[in-house]
N, C-alpha and C positions, 0 to 999 in steps of 0.2 A: 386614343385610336385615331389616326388620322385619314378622313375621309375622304380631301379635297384639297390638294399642294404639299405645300410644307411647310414644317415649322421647327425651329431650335426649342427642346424641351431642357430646361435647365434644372439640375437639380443638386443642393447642397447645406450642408450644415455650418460649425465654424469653420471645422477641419478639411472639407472637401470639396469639391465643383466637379459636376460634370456633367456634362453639355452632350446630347441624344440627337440625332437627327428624327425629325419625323417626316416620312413621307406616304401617301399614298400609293403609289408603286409598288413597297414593301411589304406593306399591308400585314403589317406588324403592331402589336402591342405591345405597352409599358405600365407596367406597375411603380407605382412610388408609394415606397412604404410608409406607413403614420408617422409622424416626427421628423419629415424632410423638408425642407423648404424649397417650393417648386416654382418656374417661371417659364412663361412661353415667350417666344420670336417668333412673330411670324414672318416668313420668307419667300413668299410669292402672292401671286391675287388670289385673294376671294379662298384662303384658305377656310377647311371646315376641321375641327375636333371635337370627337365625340366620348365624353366623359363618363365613368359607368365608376356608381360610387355606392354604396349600403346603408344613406344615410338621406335625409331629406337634408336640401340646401338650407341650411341659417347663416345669417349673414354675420351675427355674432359670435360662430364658430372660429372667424378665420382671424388673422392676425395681415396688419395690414403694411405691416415694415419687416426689413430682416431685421430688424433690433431689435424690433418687439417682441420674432421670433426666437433672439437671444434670449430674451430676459425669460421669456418662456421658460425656453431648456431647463436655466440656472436655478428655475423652482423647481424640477424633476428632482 
């Protein structure tokens, strides 16, 4: 949810890309479903995003390359 500017929310797998604007203006939200690979731009100053997730942050949850993200998949 973006609170303050803007930002490119980028989201994809092997097969896909697509690129979200976010801006506060809009004042709009985005879902990205489990098993996406997601990336921010940010596009102006001092932007703020606010993240709303069902899970405590671990930092060994997350996968830290789109590769790695591949090889993920590839064991599903």
């Amino acid at each position: 949810i973006p609170i303050h500017g803007k930002a490119i929310l980028i989201i994809k797998t092997p097969k896909i890309k697509k690129k979200i604007i976010l801006s506060s203006l809009l004042k709009t939200a985005t879902l990205v479903p489990p098993q996406y690979w997601c990336g921010v731009k940010f596009i102006s100053k001092n932007p703020i995003l606010m993240v709303i997730c069902d899970k405590y942050y671990d930092f060994n949850d997350y996968l830290e390359s789109f590769d790695d993200y591949k090889k993920y998949l590839k064991k599903l």
